[in-house]
N, C-alpha and C positions, 0 to 999 in steps of 0.2 A: 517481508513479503516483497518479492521484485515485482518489477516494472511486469515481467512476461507472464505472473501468474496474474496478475488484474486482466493481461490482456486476457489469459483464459477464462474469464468471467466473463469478460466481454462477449467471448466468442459464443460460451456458453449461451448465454441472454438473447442472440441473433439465432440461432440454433434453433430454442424454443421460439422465437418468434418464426422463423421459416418453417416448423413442424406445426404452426396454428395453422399460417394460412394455408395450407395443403392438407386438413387435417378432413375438410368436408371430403377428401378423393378417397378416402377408406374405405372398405367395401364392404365389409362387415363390422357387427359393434363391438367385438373384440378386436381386430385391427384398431379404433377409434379411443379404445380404452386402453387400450395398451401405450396407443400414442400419448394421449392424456397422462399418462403416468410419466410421462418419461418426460414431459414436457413443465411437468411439476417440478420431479424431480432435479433437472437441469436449472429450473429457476431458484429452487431451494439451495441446489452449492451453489451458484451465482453471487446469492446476497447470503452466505456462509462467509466465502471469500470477502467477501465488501464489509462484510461488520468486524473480520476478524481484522482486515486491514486497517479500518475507522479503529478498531478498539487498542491497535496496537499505537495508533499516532495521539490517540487521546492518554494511553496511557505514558508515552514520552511528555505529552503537555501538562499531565497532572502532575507527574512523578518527578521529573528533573525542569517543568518550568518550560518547556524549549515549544515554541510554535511551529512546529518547522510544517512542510507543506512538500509533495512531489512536484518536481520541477525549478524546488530553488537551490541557488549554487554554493556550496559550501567545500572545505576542504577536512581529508584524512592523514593525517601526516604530513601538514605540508602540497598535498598534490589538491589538485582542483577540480572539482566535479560536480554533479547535480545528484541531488534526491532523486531517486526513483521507485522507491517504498520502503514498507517498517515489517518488523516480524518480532514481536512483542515492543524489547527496551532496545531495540537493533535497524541501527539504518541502511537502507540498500544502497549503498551508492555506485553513480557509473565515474568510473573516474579518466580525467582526457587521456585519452590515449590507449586506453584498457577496452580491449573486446568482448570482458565479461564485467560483470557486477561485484561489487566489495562490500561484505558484511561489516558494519563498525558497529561497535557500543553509543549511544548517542552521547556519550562524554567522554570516552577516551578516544585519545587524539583531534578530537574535531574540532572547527572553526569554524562558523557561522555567520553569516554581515550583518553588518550594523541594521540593529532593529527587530533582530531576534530576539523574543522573548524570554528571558534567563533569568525567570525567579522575580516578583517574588511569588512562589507556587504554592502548595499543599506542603512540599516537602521541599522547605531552601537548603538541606545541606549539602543540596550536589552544584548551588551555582559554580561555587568557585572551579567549580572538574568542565565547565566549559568556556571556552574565549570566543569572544565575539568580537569579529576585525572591526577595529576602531575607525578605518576610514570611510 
């Protein structure tokens, strides 16, 4: 899950909150209720997005051990970059230099800093499938 779909949850979540406060200017109770719905609905993918996101970073934590968090810097191949979401067992990363976002496996190719969590998990037989820089 990249970085720009959380934003659109975000966006979503401000959306519903600007259609509350404007919601008494309806003029009839079906304008009102219509709004209401929509203003549900927008809250409901909101935290769809947000739990599929939680459920994809918990499922790297359980699965392969790994704590990892958006915003910390890790590398794919060698190149260097930051987390900036998950989408099931897969990291979104931005990598320096790169104007769009890279899909990695959270164990192949990747390296981690020191302090990353790497087992011992629910399931240790993927420590060894990640490195975590020594210094």
């Amino acid at each position: 899950m990249s970085a720009a779909i959380l934003t659109d949850a975000e966006a979503m979540e401000r959306q519903a909150r600007e259609m509350l406060d404007v919601i008494h200017h309806c003029t009839t109770w079906d304008e009102r209720m219509r709004a209401e719905d929509r203003i549900q609905e927008l809250r409901e993918d909101a935290a769809s997005i947000k739990t599929r996101i939680e459920s994809s970073c918990e499922h790297i934590r359980n699965y392969y051990g790994l704590d990892l968090r958006v915003g910390m810097e890790a590398k794919h191949a060698g190149r260097p970059g930051r987390v900036v979401g998950f989408s099931g067992q897969y990291v979104e990363m931005q990598l320096d230099g790169d104007n769009h976002t890279t899909t990695c496996h959270a164990t192949s190719e990747m390296e981690y800093p020191q302090g990353t969590r790497v087992g011992p998990g629910p399931d240790e037989r993927f420590a060894h499938l990640v490195e975590v820089d020594p210094a």
